[in-house]
LOKOLBA-145936 format. One record per residue (C-alpha): residue number from 1; x, y, z. Coordinates in steps of 0.5 Angstrom, whole numbers. Each point is the difference from the previous one (the first is absolute). Layout:
BEGIN
   k    px    py    pz
 NUM     X     Y     Z
...
***
This chain:
BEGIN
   k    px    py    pz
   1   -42     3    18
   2    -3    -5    -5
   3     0     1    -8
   4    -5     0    -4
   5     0    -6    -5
   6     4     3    -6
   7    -2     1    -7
   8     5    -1    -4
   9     6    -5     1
  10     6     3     4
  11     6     2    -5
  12     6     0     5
  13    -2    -7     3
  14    -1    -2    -8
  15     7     2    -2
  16     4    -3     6
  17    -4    -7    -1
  18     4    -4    -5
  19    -4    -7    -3
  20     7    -1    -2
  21     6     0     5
  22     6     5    -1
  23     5    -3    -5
  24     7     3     4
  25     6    -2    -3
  26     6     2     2
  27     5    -1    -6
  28    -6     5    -3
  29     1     5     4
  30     7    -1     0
  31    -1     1    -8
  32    -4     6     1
  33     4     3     6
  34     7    -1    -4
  35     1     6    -5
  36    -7     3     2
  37    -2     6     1
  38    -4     2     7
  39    -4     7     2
  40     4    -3     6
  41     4    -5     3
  42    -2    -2     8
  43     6    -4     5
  44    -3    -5     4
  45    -5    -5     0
  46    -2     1     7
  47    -7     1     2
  48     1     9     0
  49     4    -2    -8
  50    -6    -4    -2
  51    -5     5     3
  52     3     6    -5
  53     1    -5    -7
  54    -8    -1     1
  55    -1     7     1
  56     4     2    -5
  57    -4    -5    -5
  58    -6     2     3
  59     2     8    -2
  60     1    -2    -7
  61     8     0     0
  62     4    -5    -2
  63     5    -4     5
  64     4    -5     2
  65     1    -3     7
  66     7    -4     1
  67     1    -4     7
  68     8    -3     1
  69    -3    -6     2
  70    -7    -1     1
  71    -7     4     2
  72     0     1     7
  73     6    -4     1
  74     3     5     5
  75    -5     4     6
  76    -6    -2    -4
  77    -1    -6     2
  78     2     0     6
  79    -4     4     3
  80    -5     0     7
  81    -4    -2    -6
  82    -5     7     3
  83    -4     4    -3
  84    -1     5     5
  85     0     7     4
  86     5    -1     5
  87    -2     0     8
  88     7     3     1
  89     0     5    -4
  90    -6     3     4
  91     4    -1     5
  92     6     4    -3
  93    -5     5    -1
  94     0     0    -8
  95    -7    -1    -1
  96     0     3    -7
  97     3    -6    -2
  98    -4    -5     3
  99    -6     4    -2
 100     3    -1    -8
 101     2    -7     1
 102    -7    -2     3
 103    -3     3    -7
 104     6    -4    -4
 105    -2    -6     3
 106    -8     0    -1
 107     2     1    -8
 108     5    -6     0
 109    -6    -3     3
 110    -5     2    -6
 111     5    -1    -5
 112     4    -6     2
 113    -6    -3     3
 114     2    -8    -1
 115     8     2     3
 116    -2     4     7
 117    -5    -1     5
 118    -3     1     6
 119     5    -1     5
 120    -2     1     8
 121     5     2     5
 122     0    -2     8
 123     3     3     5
 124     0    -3     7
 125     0     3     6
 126     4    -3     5
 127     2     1     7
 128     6    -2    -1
 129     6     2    -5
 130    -6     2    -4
 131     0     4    -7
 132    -2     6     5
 133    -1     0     7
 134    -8    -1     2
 135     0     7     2
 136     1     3    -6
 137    -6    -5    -4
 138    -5     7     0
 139     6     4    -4
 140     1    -6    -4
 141    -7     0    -2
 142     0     8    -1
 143     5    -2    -5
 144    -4    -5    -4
 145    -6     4     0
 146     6     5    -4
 147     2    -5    -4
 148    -8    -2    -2
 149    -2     8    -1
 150     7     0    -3
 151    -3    -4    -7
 152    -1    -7     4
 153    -7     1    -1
 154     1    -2    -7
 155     1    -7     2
 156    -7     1     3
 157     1    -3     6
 158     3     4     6
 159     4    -2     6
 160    -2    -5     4
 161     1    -1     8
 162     0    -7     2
 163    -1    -4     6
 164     6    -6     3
 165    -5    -6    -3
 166    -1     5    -8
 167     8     0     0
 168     1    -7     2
 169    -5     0    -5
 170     5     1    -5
 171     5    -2     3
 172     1    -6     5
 173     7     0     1
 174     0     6     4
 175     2     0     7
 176    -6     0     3
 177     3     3     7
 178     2     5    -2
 179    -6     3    -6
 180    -5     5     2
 181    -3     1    -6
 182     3     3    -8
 183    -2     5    -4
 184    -2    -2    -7
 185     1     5    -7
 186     0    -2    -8
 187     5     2    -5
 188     2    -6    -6
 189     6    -3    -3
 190     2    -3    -6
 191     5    -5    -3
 192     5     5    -2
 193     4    -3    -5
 194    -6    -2    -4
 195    -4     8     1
 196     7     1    -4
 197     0    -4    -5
 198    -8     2    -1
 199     2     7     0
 200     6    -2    -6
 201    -5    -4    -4
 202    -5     6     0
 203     5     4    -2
 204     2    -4    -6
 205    -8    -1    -1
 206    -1     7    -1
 207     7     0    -5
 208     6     0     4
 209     6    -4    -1
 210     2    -4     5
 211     6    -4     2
 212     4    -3     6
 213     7    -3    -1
 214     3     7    -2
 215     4     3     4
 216     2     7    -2
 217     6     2     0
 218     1     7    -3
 219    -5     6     0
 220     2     3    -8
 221     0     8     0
 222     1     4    -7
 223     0     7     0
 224     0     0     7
 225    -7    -3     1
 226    -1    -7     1
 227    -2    -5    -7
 228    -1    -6     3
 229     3    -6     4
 230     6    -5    -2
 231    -2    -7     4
 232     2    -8     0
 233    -5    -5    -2
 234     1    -7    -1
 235     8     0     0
 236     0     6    -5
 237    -1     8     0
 238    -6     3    -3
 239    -2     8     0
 240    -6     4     0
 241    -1     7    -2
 242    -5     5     5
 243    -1     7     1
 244    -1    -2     8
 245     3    -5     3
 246    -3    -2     8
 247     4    -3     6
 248    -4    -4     3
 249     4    -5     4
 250    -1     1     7
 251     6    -1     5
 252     4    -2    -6
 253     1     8    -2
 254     5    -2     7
 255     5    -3    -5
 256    -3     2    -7
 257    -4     7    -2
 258     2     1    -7
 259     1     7     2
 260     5     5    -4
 261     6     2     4
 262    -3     6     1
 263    -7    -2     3
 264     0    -1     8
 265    -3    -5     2
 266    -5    -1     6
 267     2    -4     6
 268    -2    -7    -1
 269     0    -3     7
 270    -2    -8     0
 271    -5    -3     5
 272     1    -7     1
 273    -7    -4     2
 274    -1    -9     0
 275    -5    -3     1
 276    -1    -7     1
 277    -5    -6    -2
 278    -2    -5     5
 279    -6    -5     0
 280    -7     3     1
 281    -2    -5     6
 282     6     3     4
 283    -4     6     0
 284    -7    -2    -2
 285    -2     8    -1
 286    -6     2    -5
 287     3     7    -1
 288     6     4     2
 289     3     0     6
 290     4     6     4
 291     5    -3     5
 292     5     3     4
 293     8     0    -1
 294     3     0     7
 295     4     5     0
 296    -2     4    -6
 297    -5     6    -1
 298    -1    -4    -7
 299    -6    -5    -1
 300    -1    -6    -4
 301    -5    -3    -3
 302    -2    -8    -2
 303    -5     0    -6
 304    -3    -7    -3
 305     2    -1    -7
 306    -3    -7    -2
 307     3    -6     5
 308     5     5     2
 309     1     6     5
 310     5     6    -2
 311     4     4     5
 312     3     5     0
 313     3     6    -1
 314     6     3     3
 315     3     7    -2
 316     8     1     0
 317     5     4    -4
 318     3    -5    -6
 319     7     1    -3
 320     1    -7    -3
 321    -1    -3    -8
 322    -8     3    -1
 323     1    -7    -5
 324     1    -4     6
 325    -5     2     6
 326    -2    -5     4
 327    -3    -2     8
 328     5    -2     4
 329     0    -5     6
 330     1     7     5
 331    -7     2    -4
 332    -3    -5     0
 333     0    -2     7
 334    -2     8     2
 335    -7    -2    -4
 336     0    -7     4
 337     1     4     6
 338    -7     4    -1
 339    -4    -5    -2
 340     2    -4     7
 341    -1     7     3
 342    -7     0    -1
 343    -3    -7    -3
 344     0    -7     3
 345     4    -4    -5
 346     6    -4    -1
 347     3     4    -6
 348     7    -2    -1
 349     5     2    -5
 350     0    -7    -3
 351    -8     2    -2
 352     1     5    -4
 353    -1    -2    -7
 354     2     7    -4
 355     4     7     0
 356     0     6    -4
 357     4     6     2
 358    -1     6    -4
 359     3     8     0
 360    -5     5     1
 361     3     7    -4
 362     0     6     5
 363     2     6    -1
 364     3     2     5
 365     8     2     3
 366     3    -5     4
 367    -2     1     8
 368    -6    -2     4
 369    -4    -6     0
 370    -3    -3    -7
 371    -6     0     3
 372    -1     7     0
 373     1     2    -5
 374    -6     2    -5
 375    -2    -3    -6
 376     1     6    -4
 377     1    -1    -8
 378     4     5    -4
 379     0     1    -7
 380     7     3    -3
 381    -1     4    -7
 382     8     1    -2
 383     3     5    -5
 384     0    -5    -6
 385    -7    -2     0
 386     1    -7     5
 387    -5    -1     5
 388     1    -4     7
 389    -6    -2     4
 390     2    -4     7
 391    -4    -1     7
 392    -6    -1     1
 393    -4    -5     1
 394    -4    -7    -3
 395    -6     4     3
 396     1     6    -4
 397     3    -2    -7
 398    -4     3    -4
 399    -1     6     2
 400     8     0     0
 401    -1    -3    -7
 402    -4     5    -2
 403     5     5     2
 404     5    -2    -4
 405    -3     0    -7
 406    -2     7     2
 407     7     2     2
 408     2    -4    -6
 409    -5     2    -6
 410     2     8     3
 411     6    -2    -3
 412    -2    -1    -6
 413    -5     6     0
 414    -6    -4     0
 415    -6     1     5
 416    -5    -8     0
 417    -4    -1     4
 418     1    -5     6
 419    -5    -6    -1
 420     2    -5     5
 421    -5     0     5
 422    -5    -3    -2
 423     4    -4    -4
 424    -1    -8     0
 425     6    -4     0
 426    -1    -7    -4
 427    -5    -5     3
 428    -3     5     4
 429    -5     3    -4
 430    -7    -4     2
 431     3    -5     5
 432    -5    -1     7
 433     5    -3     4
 434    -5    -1     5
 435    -4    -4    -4
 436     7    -4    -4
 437     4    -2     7
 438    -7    -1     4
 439     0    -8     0
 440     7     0    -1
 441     4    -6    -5
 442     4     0    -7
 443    -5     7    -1
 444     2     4     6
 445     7    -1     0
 446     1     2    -8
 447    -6     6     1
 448     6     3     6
 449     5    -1    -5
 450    -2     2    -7
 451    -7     2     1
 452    -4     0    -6
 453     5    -2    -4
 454     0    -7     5
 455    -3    -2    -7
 456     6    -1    -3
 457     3    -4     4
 458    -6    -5     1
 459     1     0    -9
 460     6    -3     1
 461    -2    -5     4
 462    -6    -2    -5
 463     5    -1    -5
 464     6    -4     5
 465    -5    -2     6
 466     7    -3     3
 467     3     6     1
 468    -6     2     5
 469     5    -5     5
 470     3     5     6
 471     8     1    -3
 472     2     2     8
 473    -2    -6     6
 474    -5     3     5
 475    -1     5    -4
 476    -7     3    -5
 477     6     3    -5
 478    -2    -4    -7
 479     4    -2    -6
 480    -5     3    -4
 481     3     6     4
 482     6     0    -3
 483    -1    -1    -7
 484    -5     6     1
 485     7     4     2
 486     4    -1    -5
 487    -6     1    -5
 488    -2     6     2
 489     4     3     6
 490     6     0    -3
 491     3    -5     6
 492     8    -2    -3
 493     2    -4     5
 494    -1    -6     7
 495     1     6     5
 496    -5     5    -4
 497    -6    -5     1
 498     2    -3     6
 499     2     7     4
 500    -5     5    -4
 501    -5    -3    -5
 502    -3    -5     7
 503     3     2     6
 504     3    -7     2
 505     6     2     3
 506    -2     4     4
 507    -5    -4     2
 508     4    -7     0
 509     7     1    -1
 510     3    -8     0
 511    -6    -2    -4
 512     0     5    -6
 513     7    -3     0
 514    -2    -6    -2
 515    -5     2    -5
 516     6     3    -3
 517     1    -5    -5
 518    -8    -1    -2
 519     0     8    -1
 520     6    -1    -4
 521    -2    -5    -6
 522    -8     4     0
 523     6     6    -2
 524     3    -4    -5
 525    -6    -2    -3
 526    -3     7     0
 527     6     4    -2
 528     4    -5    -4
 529     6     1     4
 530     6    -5     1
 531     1    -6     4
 532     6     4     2
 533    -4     6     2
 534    -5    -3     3
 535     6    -3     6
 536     3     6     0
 537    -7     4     3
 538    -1    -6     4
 539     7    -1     3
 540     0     7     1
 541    -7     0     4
 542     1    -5     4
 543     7     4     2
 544    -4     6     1
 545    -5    -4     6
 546     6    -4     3
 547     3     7     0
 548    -6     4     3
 549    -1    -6     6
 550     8     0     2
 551    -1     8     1
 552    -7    -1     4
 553     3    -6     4
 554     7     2     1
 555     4    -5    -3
***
């Protein structure tokens, strides 16, 4: 449907278009947080913790968001990087969720509009070791065309069926023997860690206070109902008075809930998954592939991202240190195995450029495949007044976020409107990705990341046109991108820009390792930190890379 031309200027596009970027200071926030008083104190800086601080703002309350380390440190970035339905759990006859999920994506769509887009999802049907045997093409189609009446229509485009050539089309690397044809269907995809830091950042726009490096370690009770929280900053302790106190750290509630003695709590149940990045001309896709896994009824997917593909995932149980997930040789191997199955390409181990691995937090008893388990979400309202959030999914946390604060403001007595659905994220409001990424250069690359606030960046390269220099080697990453981190992103340190505020290490691991040092003296200049400190991040980068690649090679 066409709008008519509006008469009047749009007010919730001009109250989320800033002419000045955000200031965020830590130690400001450090300050205001020490000491200070807050309606409510949410734990957990992942995408569910930053979704709830912004619609707590937006409700009116005032809230603190704390993350142990930094925001979308833990699962949140390391993700499939899907905004979607979820073809699976069709198959699981869990319909609902997919129906929800599928309207879910369509507002991160409109309100996160330069972070998630389009994203068109191939399955080939091949005769052999196919992702479903030929004769199952017409109730594979019956499930699209479920999908799309399900809420897929919103994209709108519906699926599409294609011939041997249309996929070779989007893929040439395809074993041409064995294609028959392939089904085609649009869901999206985002830049995980930026989508929540964007929904942190909101948050503080609309006047929360934020900050990472701050593990809390005590949930305080008087009177028998939660007060506040006790957390470590920086070296130091610090507290926080609040009414409510939310936890939302994921699969982190395995090792810690802040709960009383007396609470149950539910049963957390860790599912590892990896992917692994590889150049884009071993692959040469132009969307989302599905493969088959030899041996497993689990697909996996290859999606392009710049000059590299992605690849992943798997789904098992995971019992080891959440702090210290990675992909294995074993895994990356298994991944490698897949492409071989359906692609005609020389990818070895020695290609791969980057790995993550992550834990998805179920909610589920132990037995029984990971897999197939769905992807619930439970909020718990214990007797002194802490509330728990865990489960879901990337696609639906704001529904889930939503959920939060109404279980959180029934503590307080209080009934606010919900005001996230059509709320704007910063740098969306007004943005044409269409028209910004169109012709491609300096433009493109900063609309995808920042948006309207793109701006912003390019101001700092006006007035330092050095800095307008790539800080890692092959990649479109620049210094002024760095400063912009610490200036307004609220980035502490080598690891936060290089693994979240860019995505270098994902995509190029040895090479983001040697632009540590750059990235450690654009920090020095920015924060004021010491020489001292300054080698300490480094070294502890480039310890942490050495470490990730010994685990994917096997060393």
């Amino acid at each position: 449907m066409v709008g008519l031309p509006a008469r009047k200027t749009d007010k919730s596009r001009d109250l989320m278009t800033r002419v000045e970027a955000l200031p965020l200071s830590r130690r400001d926030n450090v300050a205001r947080i020490d000491g200070g008083r807050f309606d409510m104190i949410i734990v957990g800086g992942g995408v569910t913790g930053a979704y709830a601080a912004m619609d707590a703002a937006l409700r009116g309350y005032s809230v603190a968001l704390l993350e142990k380390d930094d925001f979308a440190s833990g699962t949140s970035s390391k993700s499939s990087k899907m905004i979607h339905g979820g073809l699976r759990y069709i198959e699981q006859g869990n319909l609902p969720l997919v129906r929800h999920s599928l309207l879910e994506r369509q507002r991160l769509r409109k309100n996160a509009r330069h972070l998630v887009q389009r994203l068109p999802f191939l399955f080939p049907v091949l005769s052999d070791n196919g992702v479903f045997d030929r004769r199952l093409a017409a109730g594979f189609e019956s499930l699209l065309w479920t999908y799309d009446l399900a809420g897929g229509w919103r994209e709108g485009v519906l699926h599409q069926k294609l011939s041997k050539n249309e996929v070779l089309a989007h893929c040439s690397t395809f074993k041409g023997e064995k294609l028959d044809g392939g089904f085609m269907y649009y869901d999206a995809r985002a830049d995980d860690a930026r989508l929540t830091l964007g929904l942190a950042r909101t948050a503080a726009h609309h006047g929360a206070a934020i900050l990472n490096g701050a593990k809390v370690t005590e949930v305080t009770r008087a009177g028998g109902k939660v007060s506040g929280i006790v957390a470590e900053v920086d070296g130091r302790e610090i507290t926080a008075s609040a009414r409510v106190v939310v936890i939302a750290t994921g699969a982190w509630l395995r090792d810690w809930n802040g709960a009383a003695t007396d609470a149950d709590a539910p049963n957390i149940r860790p599912a590892k998954g990896v992917h692994i990045a590889v150049p884009w001309m071993k692959i040469r896709n132009d969307c989302t592939v599905t493969i088959p896994i030899p041996g497993r009824n689990r697909r996996a997917t290859i999606t392009r991202w710049g000059d590299t593909a992605y690849l992943g995932t798997t789904d098992e149980d995971y019992t080891g240190d959440l702090d210290d997930v990675n992909c294995t040789r074993q895994e990356m191997d298994f991944l490698i195995e897949g492409a071989h199955t359906a692609l005609n390409t020389d990818l070895s181990a020695e290609d791969v450029l980057g790995s993550i691995g992550g834990t998805r937090p179920l909610i589920a008893p132990p037995g029984g495949k990971t897999m197939d388990v769905k992807r619930k979400h439970e909020i718990r309202t214990d007797h002194d007044g802490l509330v728990t959030v865990v489960g879901g999914k990337l696609t639906t946390s704001r529904h889930m976020a939503e959920q939060t604060i109404d279980a959180a403001q029934r503590v307080l007595g209080q009934r606010r409107r919900c005001r996230t659905k059509d709320a704007y994220l910063l740098g969306a409001a007004g943005y044409d990705g269409e028209a910004v990424v169109a012709s491609g250069g300096l433009a493109a690359h900063l609309g995808e990341r920042y948006g309207n606030e793109a701006q912003f960046v390019t101001d700092i390269i006006g007035n330092n046109p050095e800095l307008a220099a790539p800080v890692v080697a092959g990649m479109p990453y620049l210094e002024a991108e760095v400063v912009y981190s610490a200036r307004h992103e609220m980035a502490r340190n080598v690891d936060d820009i290089l693994s979240r505020r860019t995505r270098a290490r994902l995509m190029g691991r040895d090479a983001s390792a040697a632009a540590a040092d750059r990235v450690g003296a654009l920090l020095q200049a920015e924060l004021g930190l010491s020489q001292a400190e300054v080698d300490t991040q480094v070294s502890a980068y480039k310890t942490a890379t050495a470490h990730e690649r010994a685990i994917l090679m096997g060393e």
